[in-house]
N, CA, C and O atoms as CSV, one atom per row, in Angstrom:
chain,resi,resn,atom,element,x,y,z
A,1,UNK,N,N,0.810,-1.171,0.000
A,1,UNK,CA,C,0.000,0.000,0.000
A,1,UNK,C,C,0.867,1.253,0.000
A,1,UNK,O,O,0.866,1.966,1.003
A,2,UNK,N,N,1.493,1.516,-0.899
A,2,UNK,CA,C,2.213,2.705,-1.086
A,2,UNK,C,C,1.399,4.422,-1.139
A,2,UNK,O,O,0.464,4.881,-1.795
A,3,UNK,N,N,2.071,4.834,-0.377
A,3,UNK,CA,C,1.189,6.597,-0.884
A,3,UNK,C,C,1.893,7.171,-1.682
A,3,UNK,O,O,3.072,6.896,-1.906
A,4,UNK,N,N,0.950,8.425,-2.436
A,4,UNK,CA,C,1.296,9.205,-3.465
A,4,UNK,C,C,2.791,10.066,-2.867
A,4,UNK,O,O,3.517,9.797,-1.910
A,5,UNK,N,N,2.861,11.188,-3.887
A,5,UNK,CA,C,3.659,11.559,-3.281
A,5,UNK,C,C,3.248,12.927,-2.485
A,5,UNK,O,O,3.991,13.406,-1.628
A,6,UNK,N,N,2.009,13.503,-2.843
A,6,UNK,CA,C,1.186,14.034,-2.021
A,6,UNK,C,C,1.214,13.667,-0.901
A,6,UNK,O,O,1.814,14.396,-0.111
A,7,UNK,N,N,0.634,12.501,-0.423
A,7,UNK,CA,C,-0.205,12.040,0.606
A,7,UNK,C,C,0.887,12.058,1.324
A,7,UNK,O,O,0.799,12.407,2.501
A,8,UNK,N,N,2.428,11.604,0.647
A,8,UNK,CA,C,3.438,11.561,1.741
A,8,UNK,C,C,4.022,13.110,2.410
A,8,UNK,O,O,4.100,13.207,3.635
A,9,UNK,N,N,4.323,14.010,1.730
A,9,UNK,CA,C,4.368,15.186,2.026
A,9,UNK,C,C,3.189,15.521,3.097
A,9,UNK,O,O,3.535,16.188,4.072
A,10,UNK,N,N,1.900,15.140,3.012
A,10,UNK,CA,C,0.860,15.462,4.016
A,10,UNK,C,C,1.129,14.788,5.519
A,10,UNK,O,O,0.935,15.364,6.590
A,11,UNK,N,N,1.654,13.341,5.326
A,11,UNK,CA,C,1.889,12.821,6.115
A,11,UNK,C,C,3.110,12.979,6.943
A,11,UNK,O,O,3.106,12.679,8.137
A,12,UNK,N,N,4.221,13.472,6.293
A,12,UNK,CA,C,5.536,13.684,6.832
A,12,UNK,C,C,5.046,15.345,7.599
A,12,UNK,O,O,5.709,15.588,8.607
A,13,UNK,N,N,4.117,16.318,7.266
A,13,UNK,CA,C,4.068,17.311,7.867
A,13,UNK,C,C,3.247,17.071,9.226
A,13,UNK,O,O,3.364,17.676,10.291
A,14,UNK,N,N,2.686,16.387,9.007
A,14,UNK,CA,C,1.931,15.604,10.414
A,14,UNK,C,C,2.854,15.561,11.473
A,14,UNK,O,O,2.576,15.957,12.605
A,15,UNK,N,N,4.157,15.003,11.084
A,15,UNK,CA,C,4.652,14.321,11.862
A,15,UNK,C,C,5.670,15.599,12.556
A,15,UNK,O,O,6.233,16.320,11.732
A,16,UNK,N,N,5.898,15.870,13.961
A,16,UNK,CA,C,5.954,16.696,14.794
A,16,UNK,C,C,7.553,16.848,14.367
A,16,UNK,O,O,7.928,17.945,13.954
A,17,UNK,N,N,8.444,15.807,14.461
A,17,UNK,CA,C,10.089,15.437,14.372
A,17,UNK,C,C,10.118,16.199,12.450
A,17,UNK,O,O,11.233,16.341,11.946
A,18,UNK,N,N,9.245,16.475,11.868
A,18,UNK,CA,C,9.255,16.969,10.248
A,18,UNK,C,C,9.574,18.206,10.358
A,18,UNK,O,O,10.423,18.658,9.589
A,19,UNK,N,N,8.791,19.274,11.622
A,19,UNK,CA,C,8.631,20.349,11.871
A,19,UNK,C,C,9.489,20.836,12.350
A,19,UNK,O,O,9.901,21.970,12.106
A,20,UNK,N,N,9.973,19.973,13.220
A,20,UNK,CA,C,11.302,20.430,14.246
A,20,UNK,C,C,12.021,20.567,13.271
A,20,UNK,O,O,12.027,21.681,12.746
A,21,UNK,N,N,12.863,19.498,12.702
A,21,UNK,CA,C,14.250,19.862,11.405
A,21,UNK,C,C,13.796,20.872,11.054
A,21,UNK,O,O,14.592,21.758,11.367
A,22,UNK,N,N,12.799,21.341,10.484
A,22,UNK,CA,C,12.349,22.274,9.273
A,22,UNK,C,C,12.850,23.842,10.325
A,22,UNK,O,O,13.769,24.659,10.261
A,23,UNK,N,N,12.118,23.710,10.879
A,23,UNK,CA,C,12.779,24.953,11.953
A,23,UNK,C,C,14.278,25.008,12.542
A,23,UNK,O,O,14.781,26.121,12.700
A,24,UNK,N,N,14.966,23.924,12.854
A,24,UNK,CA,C,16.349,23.742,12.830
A,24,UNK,C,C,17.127,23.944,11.877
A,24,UNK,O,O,18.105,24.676,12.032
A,25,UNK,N,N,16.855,23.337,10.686
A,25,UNK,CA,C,17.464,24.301,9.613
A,25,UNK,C,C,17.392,25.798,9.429
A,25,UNK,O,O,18.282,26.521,8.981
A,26,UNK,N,N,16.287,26.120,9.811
A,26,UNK,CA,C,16.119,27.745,9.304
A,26,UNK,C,C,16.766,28.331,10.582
A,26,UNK,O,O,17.628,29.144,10.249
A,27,UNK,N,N,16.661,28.213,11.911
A,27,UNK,CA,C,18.198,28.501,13.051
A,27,UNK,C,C,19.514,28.221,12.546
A,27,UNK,O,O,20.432,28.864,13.053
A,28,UNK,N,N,19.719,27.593,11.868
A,28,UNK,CA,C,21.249,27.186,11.729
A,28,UNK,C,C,21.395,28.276,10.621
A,28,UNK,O,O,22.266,29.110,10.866
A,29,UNK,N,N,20.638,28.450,9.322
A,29,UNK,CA,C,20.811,29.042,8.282
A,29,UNK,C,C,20.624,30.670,9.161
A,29,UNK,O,O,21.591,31.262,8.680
A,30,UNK,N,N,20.037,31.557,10.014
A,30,UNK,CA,C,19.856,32.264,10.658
A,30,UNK,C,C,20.983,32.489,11.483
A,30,UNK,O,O,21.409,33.642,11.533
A,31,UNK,N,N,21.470,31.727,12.051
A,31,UNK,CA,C,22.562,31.737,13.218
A,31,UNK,C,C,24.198,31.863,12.106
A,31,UNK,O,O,25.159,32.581,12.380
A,32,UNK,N,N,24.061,30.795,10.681
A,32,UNK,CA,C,25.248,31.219,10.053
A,32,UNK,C,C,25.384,32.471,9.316
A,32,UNK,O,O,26.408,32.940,8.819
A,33,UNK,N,N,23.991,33.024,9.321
A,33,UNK,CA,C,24.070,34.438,8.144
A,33,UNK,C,C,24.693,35.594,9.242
A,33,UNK,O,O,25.647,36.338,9.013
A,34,UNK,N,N,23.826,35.528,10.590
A,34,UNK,CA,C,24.796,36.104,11.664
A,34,UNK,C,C,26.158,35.956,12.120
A,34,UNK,O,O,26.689,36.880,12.736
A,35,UNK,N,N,26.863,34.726,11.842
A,35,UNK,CA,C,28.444,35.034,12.207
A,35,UNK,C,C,29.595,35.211,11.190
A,35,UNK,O,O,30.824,35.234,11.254
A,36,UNK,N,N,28.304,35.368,9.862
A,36,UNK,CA,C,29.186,35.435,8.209
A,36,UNK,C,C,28.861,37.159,8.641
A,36,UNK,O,O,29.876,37.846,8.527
A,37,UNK,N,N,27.618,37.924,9.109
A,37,UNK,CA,C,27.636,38.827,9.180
A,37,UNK,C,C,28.726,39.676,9.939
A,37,UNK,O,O,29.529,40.528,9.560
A,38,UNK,N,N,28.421,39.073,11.232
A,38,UNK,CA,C,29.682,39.186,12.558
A,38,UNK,C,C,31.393,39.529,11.643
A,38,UNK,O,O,32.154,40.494,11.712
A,39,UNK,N,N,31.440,38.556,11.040
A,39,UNK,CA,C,33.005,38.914,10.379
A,39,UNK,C,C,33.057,39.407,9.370
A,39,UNK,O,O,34.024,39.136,8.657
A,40,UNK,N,N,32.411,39.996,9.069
A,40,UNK,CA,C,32.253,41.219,7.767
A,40,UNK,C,C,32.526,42.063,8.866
A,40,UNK,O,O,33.695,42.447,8.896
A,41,UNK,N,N,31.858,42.433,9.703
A,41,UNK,CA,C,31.919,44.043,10.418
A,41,UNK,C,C,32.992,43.945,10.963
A,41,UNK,O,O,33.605,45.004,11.097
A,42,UNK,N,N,33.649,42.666,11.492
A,42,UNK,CA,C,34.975,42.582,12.518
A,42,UNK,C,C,35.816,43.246,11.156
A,42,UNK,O,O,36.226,44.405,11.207
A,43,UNK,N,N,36.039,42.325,9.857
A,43,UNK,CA,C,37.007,42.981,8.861
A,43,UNK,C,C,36.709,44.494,8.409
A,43,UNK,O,O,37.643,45.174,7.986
A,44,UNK,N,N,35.623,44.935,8.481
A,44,UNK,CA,C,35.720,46.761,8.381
A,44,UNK,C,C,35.888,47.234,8.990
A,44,UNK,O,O,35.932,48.427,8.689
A,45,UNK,N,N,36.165,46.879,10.487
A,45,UNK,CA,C,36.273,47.552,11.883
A,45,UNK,C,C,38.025,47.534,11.770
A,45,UNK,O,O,38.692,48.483,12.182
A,46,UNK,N,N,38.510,46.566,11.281
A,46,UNK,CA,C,40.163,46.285,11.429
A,46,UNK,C,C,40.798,47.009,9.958
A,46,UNK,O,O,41.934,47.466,9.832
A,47,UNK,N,N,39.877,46.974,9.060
A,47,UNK,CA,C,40.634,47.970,8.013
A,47,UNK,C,C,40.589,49.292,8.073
A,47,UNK,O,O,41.354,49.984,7.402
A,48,UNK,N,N,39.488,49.902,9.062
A,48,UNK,CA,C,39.070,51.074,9.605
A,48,UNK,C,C,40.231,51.765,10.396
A,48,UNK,O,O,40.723,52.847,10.077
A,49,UNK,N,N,40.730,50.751,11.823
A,49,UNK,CA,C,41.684,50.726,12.461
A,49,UNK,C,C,42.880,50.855,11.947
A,49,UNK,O,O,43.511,51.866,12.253
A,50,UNK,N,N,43.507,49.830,11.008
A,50,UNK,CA,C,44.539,49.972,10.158
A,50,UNK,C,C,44.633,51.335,9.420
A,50,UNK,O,O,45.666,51.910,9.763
A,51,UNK,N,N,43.937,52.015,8.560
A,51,UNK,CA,C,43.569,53.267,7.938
A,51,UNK,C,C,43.890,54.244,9.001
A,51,UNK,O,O,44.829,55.029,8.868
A,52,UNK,N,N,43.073,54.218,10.141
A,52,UNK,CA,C,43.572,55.449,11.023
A,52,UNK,C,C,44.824,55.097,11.722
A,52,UNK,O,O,45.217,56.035,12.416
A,53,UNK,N,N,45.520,54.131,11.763
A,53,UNK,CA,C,46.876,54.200,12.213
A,53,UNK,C,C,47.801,54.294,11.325
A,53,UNK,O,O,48.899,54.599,11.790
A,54,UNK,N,N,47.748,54.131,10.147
A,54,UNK,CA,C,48.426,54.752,9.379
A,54,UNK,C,C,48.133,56.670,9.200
A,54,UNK,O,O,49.066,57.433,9.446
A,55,UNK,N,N,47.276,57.005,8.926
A,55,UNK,CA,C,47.087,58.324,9.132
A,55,UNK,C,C,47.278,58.923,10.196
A,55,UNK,O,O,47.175,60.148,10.255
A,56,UNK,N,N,47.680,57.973,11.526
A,56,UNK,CA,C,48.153,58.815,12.616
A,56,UNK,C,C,49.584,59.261,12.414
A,56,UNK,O,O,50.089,60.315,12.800
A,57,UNK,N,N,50.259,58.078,11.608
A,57,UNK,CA,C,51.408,57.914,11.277
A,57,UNK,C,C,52.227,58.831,10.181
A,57,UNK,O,O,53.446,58.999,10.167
A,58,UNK,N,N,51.371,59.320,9.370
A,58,UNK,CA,C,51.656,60.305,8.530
A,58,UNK,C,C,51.446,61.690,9.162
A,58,UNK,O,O,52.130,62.671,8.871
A,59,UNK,N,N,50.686,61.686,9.835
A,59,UNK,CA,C,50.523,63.038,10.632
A,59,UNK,C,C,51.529,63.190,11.562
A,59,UNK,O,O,51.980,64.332,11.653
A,60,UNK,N,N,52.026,62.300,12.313
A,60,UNK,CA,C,53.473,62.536,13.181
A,60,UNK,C,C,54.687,62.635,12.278
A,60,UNK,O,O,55.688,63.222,12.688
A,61,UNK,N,N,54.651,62.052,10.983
A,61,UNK,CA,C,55.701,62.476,9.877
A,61,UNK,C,C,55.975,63.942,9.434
A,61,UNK,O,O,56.990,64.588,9.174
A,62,UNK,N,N,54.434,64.229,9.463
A,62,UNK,CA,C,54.352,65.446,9.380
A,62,UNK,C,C,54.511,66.566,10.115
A,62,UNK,O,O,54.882,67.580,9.523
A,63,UNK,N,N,54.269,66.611,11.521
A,63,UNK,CA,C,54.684,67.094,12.118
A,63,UNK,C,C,55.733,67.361,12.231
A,63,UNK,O,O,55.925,68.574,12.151
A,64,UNK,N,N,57.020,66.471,12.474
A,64,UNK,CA,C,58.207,65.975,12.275
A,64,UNK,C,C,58.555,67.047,11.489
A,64,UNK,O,O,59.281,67.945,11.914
A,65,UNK,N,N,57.963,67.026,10.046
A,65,UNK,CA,C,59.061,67.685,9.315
A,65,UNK,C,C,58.276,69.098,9.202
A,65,UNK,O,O,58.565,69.869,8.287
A,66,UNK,N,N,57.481,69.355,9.960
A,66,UNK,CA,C,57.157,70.815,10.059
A,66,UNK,C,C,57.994,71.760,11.101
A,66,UNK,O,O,58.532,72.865,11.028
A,67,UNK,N,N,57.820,70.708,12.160
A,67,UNK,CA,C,59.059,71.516,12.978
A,67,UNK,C,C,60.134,71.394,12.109
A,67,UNK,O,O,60.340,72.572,11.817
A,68,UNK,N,N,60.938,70.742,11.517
A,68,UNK,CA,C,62.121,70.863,11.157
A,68,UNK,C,C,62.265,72.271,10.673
A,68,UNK,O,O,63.042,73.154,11.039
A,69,UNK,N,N,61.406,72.267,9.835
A,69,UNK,CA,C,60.959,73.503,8.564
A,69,UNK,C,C,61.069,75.002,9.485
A,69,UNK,O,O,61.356,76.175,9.244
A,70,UNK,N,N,60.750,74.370,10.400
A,70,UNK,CA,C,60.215,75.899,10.875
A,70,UNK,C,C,61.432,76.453,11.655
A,70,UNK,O,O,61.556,77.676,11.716
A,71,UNK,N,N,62.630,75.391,12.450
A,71,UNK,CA,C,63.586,75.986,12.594
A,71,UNK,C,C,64.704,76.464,11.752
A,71,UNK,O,O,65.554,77.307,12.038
A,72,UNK,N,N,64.523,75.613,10.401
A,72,UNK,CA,C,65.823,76.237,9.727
A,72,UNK,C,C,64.699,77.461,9.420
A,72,UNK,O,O,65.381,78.482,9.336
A,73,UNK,N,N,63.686,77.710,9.273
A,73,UNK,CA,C,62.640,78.589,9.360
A,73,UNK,C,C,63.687,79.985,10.137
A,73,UNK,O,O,64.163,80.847,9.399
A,74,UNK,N,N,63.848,80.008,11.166
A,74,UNK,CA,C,64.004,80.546,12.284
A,74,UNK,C,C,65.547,80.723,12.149
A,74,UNK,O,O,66.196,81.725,12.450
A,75,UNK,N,N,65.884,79.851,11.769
A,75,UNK,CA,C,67.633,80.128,11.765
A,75,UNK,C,C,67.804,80.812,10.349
A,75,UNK,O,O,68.968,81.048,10.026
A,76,UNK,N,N,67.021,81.086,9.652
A,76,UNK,CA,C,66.955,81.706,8.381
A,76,UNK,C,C,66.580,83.250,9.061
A,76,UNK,O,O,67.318,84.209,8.839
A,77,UNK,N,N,65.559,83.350,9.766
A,77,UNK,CA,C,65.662,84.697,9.968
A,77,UNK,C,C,66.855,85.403,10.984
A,77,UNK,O,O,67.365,86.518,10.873
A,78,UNK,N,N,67.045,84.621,11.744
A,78,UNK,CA,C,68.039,85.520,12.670
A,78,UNK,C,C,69.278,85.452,11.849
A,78,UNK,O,O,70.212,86.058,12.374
A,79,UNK,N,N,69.601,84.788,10.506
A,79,UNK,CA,C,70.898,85.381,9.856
A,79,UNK,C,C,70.271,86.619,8.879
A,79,UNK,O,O,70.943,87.373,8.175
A,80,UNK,N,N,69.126,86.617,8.999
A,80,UNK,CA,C,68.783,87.711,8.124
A,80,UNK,C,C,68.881,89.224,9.153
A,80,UNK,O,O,68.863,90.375,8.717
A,81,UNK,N,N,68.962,88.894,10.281
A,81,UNK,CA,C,68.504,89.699,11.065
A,81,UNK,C,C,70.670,90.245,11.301
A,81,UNK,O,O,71.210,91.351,11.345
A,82,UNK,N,N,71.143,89.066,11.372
A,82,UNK,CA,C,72.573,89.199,11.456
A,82,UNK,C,C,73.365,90.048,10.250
A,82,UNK,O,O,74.123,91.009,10.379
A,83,UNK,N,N,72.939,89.378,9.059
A,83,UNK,CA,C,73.577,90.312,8.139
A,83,UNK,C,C,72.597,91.678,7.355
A,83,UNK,O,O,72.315,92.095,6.231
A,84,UNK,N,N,72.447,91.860,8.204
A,84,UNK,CA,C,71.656,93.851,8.510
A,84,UNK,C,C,72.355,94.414,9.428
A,84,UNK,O,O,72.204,95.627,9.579
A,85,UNK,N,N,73.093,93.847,10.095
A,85,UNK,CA,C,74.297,93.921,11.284
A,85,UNK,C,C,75.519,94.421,10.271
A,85,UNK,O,O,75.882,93.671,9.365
A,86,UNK,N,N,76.201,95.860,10.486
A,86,UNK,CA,C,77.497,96.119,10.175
A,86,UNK,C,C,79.011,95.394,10.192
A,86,UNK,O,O,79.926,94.957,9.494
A,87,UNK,N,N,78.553,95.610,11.491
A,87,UNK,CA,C,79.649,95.009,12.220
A,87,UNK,C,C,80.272,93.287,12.494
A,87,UNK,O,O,81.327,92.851,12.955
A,88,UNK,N,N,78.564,92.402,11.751
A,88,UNK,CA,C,78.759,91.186,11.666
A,88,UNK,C,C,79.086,90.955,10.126
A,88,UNK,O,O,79.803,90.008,9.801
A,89,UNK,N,N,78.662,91.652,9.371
A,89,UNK,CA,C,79.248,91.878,7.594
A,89,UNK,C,C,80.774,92.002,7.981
A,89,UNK,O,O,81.444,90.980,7.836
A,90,UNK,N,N,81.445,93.215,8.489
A,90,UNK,CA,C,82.847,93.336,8.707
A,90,UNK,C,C,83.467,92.342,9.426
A,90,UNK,O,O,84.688,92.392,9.276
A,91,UNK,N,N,82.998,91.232,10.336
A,91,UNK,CA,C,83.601,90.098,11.075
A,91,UNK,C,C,83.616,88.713,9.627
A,91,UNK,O,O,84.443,87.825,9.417
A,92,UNK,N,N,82.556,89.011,9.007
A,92,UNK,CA,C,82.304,87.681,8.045
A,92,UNK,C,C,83.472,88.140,6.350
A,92,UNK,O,O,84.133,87.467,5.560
A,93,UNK,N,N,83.205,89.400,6.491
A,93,UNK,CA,C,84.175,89.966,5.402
A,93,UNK,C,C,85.897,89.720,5.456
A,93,UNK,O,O,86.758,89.465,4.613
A,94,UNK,N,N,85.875,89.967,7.075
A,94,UNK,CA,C,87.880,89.620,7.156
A,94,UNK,C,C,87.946,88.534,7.484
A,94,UNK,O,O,89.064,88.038,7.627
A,95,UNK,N,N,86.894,87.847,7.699
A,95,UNK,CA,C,86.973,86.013,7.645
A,95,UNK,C,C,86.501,85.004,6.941
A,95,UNK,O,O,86.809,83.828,7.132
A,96,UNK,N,N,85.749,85.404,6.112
A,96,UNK,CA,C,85.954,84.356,4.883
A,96,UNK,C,C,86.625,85.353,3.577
A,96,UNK,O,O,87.464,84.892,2.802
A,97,UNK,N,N,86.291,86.272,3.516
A,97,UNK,CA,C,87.483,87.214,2.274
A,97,UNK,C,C,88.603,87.597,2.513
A,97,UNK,O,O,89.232,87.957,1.518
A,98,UNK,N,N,89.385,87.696,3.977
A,98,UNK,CA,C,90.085,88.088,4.273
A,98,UNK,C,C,90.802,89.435,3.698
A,98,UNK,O,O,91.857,89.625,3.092
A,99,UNK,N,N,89.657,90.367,4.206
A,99,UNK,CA,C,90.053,91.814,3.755
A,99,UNK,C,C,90.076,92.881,5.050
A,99,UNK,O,O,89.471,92.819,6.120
A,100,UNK,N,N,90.865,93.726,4.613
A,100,UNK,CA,C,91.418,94.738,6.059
A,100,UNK,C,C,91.404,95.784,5.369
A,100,UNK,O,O,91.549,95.999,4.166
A,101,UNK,N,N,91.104,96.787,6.765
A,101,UNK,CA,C,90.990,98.406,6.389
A,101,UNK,C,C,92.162,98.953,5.800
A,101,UNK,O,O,93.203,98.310,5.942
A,102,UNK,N,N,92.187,100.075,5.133
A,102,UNK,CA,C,93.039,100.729,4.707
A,102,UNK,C,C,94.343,100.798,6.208
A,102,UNK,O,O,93.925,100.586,7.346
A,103,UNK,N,N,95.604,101.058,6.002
A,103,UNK,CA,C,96.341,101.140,6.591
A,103,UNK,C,C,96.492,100.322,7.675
A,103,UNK,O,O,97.379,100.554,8.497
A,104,UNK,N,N,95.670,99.303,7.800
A,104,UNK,CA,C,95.867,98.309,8.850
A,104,UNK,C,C,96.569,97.152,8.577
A,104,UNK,O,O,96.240,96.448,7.622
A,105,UNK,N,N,97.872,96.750,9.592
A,105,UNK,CA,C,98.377,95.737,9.664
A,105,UNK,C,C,97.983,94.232,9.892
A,105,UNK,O,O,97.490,94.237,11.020
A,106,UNK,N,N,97.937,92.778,9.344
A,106,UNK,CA,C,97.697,91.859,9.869
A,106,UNK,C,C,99.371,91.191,10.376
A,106,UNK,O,O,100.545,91.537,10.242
A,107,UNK,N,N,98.570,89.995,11.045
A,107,UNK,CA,C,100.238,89.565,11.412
A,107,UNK,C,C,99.015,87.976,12.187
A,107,UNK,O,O,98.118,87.924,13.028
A,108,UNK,N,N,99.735,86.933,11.246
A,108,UNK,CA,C,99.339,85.870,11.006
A,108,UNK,C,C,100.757,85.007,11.881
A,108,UNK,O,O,101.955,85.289,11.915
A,109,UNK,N,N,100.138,84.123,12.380
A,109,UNK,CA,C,101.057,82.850,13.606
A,109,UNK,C,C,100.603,81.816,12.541
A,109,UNK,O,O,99.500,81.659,12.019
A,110,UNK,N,N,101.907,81.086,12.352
A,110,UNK,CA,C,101.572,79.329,11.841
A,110,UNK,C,C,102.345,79.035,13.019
A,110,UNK,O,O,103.317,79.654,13.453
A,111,UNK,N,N,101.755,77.957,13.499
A,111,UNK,CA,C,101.563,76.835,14.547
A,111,UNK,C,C,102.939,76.251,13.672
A,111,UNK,O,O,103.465,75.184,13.989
């Protein structure tokens, strides 16, 4: 006495242990879309992280070489400020050109 294949589908839904799987599958398929979800957000959360530590990293580079900038910055002006100075022109003039006033004597020592 075989049943259709109707009658078996009618009959297998009857049966309480048919219902259960049927709902156990759809938890498992539910529970895996959540921890496929879960590690999607963990990997944008860590490329997120990665991204801003590198950009922290370029910004302390930067910094870095802003101060640098800004002292030869600074040592640029106080020679500007030096040679507006007379008297530091006439110290840099008889020492790297080695030139002297009219009627003035030098007198050089070798060691």
């Amino acid at each position: 006495m075989g049943l259709g294949k109707k009658e078996a589908k009618r009959s297998r839904a009857n049966f309480p242990r048919y219902r259960e799987e049927s709902s156990y599958n759809m938890y498992r398929f539910i529970s895996a879309a959540g921890i496929i979800l879960i590690c999607c957000l963990l990997v944008v959360i860590g490329a997120q992280h990665l991204r801003q530590r590198q950009a922290e990293q370029e910004l302390m580079a930067y910094k870095a070489r802003l101060e640098k900038l800004e002292q030869r910055q600074a040592e640029a002006e106080r020679e500007i400020e030096r040679l507006q100075d007379l008297d530091y022109i006439e110290i840099q003039a008889r020492n790297r050109l080695g030139l002297v006033k009219p009627n003035e004597t030098i007198f050089q020592l070798e060691d």
